[in-house]
MARVO-42413 format. One record per atom (N, C-alpha, C): atom name; residue in one letter; z, y negated, x. Coordinates in steps of 0.001 Angstrom, whole numbers. Atoms other than C-alpha are relative to their C-alpha. Example, Ala and Ser with C-alpha at 12.3 -4.5 7.8 and 13.67 -1.06 7.14 Angstrom:
2
N  a  0  1190  890
CA  a  7800  4500  12300
C  a  0  -1200  900
N  s  -60  1190  -820
CA  s  7140  1060  13670
C  s  730  -1090  -770
***
This chain:
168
N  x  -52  6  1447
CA  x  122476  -159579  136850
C  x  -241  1407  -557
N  x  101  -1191  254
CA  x  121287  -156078  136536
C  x  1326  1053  -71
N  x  -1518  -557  -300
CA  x  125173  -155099  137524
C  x  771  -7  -1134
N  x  -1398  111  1425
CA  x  126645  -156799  134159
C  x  -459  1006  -773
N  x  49  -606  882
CA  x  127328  -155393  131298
C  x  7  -809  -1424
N  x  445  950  533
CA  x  125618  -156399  128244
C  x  790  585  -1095
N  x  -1346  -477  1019
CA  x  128414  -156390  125023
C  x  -578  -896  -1225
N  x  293  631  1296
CA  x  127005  -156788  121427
C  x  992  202  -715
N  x  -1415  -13  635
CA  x  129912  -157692  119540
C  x  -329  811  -1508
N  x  837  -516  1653
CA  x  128036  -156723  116027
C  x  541  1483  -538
N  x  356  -1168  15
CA  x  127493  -153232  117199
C  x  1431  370  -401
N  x  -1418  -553  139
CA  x  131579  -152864  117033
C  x  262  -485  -1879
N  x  -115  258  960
CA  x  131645  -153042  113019
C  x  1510  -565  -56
N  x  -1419  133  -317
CA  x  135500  -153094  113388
C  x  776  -442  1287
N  x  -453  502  -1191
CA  x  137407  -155115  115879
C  x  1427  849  59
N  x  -1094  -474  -218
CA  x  140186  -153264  117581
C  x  669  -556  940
N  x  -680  1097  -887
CA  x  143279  -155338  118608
C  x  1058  925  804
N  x  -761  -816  -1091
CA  x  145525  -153721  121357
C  x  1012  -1163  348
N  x  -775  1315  -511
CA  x  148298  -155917  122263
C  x  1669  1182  912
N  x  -836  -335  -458
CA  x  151666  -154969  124225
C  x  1173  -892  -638
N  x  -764  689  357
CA  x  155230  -155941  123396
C  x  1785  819  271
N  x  -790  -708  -924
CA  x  158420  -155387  125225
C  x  1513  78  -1295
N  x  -1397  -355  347
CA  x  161538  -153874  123553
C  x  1216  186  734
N  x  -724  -134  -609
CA  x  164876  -153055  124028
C  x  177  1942  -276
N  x  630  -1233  603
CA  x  165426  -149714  124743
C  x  681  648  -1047
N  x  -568  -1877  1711
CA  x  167201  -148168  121547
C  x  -1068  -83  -792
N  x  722  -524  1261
CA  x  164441  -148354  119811
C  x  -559  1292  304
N  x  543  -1047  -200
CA  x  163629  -145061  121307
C  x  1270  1362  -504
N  x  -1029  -823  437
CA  x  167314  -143658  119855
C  x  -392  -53  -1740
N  x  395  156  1205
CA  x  167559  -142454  116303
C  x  -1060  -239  -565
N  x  1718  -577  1355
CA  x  164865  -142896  113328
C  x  -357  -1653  569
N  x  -44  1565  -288
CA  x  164631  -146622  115224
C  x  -1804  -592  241
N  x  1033  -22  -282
CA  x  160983  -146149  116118
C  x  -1117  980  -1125
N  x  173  -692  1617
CA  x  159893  -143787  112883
C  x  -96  -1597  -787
N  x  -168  647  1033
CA  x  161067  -146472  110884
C  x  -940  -1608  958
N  x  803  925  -447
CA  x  159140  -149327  112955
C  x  -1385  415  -496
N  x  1321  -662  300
CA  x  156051  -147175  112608
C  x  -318  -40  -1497
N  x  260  253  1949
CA  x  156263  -146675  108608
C  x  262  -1104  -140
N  x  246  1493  908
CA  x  157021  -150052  108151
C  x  -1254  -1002  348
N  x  964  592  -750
CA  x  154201  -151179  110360
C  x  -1368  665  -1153
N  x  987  -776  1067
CA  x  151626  -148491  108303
C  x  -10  -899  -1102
N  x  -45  438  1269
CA  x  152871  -149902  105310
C  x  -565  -1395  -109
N  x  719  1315  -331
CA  x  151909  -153471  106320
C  x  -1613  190  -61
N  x  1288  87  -163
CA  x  148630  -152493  107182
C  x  -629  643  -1143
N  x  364  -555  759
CA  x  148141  -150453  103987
C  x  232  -1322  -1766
N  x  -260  1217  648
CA  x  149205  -153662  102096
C  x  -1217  -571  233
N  x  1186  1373  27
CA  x  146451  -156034  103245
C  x  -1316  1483  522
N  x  1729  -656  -528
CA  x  143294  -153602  103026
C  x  -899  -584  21
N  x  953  784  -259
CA  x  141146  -156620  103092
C  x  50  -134  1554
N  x  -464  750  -1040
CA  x  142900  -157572  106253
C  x  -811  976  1268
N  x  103  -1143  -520
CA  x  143546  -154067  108246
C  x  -926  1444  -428
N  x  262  -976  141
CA  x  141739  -151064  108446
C  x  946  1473  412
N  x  -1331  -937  -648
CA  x  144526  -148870  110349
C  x  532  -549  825
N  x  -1043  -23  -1078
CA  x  147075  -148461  112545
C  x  -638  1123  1203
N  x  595  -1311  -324
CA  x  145409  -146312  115095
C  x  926  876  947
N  x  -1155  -764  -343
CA  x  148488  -145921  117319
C  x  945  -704  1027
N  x  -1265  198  -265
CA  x  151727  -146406  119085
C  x  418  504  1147
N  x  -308  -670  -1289
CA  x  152444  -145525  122470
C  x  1222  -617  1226
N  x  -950  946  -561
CA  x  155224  -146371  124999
C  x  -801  -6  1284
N  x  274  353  -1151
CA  x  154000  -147503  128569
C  x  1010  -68  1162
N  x  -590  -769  -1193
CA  x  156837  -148100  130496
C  x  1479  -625  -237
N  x  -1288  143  290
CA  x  160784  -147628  130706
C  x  412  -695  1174
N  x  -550  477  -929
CA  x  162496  -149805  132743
C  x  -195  -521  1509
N  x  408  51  -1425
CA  x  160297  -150369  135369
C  x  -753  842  599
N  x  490  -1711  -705
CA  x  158888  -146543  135497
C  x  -1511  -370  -921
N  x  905  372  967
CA  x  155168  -147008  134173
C  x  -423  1735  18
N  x  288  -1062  416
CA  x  153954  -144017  132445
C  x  -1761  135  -312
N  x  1675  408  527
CA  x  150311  -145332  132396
C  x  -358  676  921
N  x  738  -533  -1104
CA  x  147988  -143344  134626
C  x  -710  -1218  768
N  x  547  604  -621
CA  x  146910  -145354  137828
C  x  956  -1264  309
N  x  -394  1238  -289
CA  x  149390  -148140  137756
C  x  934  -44  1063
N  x  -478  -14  -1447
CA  x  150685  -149215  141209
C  x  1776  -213  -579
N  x  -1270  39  273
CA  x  154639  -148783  140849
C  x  771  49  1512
N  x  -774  -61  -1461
CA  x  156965  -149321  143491
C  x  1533  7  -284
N  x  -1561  -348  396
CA  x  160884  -148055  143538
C  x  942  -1180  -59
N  x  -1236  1312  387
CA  x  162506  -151113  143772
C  x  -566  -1035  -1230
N  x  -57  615  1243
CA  x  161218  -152348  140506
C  x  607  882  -949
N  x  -566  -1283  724
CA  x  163241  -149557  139050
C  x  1021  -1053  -55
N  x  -1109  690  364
CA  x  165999  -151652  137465
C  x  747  545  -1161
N  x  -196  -583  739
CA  x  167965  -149520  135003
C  x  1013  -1210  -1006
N  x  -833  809  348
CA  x  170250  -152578  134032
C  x  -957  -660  -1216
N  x  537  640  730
CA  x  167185  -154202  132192
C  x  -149  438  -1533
N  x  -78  -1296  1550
CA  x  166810  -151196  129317
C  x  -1184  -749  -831
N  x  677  202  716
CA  x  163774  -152476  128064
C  x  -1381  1202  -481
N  x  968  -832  113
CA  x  160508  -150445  126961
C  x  -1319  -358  -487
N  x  1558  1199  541
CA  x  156874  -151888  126679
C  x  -429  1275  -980
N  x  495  -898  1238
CA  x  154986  -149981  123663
C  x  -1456  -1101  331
N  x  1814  610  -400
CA  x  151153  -150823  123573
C  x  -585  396  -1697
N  x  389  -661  1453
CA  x  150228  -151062  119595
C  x  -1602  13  -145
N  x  1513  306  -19
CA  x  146607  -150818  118561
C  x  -47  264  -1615
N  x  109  361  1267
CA  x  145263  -151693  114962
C  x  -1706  -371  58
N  x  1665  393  562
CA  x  141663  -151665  113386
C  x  91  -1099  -991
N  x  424  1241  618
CA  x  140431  -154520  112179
C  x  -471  -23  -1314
N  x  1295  -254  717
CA  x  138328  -154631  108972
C  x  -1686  -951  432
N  x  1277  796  -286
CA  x  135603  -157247  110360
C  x  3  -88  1130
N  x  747  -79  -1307
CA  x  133656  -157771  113344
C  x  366  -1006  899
N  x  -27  878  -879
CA  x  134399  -159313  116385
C  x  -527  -2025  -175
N  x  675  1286  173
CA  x  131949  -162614  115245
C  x  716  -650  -544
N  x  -1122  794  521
CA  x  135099  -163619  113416
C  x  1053  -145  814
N  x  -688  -203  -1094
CA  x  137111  -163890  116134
C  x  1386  -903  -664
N  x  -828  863  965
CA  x  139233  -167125  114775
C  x  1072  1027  -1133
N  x  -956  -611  1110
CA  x  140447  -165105  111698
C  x  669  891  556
N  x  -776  -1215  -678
CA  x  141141  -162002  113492
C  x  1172  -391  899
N  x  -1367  144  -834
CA  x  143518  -163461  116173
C  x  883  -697  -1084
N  x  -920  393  456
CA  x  145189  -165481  113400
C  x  504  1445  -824
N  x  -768  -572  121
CA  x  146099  -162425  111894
C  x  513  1177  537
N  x  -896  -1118  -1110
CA  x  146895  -160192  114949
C  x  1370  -1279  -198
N  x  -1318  937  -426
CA  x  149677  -163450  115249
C  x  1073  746  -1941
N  x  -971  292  1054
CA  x  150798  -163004  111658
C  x  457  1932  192
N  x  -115  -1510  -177
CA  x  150888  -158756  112486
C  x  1495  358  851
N  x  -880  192  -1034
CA  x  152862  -159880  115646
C  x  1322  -214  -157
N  x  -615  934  448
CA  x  154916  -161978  113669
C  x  1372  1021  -1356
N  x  -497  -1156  -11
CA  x  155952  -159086  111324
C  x  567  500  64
N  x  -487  -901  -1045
CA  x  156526  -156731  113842
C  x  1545  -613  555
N  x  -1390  654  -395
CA  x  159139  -159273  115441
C  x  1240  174  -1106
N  x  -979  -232  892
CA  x  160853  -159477  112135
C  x  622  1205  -475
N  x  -758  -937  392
CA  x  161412  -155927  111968
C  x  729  379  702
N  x  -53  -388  -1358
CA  x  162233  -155450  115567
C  x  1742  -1152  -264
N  x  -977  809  32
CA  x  164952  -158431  114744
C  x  1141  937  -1013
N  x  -878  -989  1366
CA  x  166350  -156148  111424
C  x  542  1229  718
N  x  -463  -1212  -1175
CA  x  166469  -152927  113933
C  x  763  -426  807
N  x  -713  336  -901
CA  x  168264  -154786  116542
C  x  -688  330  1454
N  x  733  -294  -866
CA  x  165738  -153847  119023
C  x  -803  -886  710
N  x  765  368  -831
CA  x  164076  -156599  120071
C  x  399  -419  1578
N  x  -667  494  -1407
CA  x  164294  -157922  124051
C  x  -97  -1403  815
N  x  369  1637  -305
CA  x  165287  -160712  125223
C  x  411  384  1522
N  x  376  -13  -1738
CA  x  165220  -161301  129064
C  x  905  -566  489
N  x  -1437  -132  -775
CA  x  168289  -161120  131277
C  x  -554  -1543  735
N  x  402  869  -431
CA  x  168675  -164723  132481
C  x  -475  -102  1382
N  x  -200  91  -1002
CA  x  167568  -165493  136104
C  x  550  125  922
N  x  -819  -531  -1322
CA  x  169217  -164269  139108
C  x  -127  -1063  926
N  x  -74  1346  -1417
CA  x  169810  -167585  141537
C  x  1454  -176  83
N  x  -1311  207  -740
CA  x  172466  -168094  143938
C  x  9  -1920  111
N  x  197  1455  4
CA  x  173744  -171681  143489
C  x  1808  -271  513
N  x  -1434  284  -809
CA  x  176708  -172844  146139
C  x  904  -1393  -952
N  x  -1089  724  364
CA  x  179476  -174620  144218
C  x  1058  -425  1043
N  x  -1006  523  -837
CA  x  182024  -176876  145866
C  x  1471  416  -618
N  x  -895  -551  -65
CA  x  185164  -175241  146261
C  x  1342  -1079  398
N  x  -933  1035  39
CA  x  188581  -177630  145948
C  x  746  813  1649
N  x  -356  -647  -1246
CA  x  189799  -175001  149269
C  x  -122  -279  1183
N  x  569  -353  -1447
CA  x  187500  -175514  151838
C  x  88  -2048  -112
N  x  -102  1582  -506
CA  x  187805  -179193  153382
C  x  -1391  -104  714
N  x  1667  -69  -997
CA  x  184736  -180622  155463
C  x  -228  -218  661
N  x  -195  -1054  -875
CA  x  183760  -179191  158047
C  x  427  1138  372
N  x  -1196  -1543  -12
CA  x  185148  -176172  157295
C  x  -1452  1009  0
N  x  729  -619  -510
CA  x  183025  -172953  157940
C  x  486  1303  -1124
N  x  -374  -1071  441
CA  x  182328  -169847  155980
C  x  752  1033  887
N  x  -552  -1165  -913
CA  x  183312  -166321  157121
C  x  -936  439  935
N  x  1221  -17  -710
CA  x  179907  -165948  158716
C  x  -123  -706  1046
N  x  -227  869  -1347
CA  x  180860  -168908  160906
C  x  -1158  -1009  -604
N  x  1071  1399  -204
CA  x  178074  -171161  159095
C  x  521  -934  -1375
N  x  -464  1471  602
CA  x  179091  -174602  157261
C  x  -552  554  -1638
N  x  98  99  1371
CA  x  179547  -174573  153352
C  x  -880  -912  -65
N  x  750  949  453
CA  x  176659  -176594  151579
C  x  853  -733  -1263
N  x  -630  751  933
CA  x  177287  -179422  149652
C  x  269  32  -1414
N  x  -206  -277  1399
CA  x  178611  -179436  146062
C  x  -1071  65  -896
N  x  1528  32  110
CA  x  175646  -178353  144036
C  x  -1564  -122  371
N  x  1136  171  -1188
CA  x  173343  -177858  146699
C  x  -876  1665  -307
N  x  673  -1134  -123
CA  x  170906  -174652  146177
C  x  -788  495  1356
N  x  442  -314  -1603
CA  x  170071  -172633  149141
C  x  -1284  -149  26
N  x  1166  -359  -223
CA  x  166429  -172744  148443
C  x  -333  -1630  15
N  x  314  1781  519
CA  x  166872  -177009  147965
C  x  -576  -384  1348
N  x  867  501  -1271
CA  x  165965  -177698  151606
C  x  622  1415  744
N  x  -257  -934  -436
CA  x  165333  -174748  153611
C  x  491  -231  1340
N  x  -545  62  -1013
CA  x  165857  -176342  156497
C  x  1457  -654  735
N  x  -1605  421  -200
CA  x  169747  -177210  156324
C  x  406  1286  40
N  x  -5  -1909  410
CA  x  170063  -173095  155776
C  x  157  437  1779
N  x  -631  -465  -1218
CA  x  170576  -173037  159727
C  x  619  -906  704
***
């Protein structure tokens, strides 16, 4: 017990919310990220009950390349096809952690926002569907018939991962 660490929420007058949120990447072309930023300020300069600032805006990582110090990266997550770009926003709170409730409801409505401008820019990212190989029956091959590999076509709508052990 002497190991933890003891966290008075109080002492933090201002709660600071940090959140991540993945783009596509043009928002890093043109005034595309400028104009996210001032419209984001402006939000938070709107509700001064709400927000206290914007404290800042940072990108993390392109495509797979993380730009964070320390984070384990490995080359074959390098996918240039995906074009996305994580950004890491951070925003002062005006009240203290002990409100916790209010505060996440309006990091959501901040979030919420953000999406809608990210939708107006054309920037937001949506996620390349799934990559699965799924064997279709072919009107060609008769049965018993054999790929080029020499091993037997699976059955019409059969997924290679459906029983692994028909796969030899």
């Amino acid at each position: 017990m002497s190991q933890s660490k003891i966290v008075n929420c109080q002492r933090s007058p201002s709660a600071v919310i940090i959140f991540k949120v993945k783009l596509h990447l043009d928002i890093l072309e043109g005034n595309n990220l400028k104009t996210l930023t001032e419209e984001l300020q402006t939000y938070v300069r709107n509700n001064p009950r709400i927000w206290a600032s914007m404290i800042f805006i940072r990108q993390d990582f392109i495509g797979g390349i993380s730009t964070e110090p320390g984070t384990v990266w490995s080359p074959n997550s390098l996918d240039a096809d995906y074009k996305f770009v994580i950004m890491t926003l951070c925003f002062q709170h005006r009240t203290s952690w002990q409100s916790a409730a209010r505060i996440m409801i309006h990091r959501g409505d901040l979030i919420h926002h953000m999406y809608k401008i990210c939708v107006r820019l054309g920037v937001q990212y949506d996620d390349p569907a799934p990559r699965r190989v799924e064997f279709l029956q072919d009107s060609r091959k008769e049965k018993g018939a054999q790929s080029q590999a020499g091993l037997p076509f699976p059955a019409a709508g059969a997924s290679a991962a459906a029983d692994p052990t028909k796969l030899f």
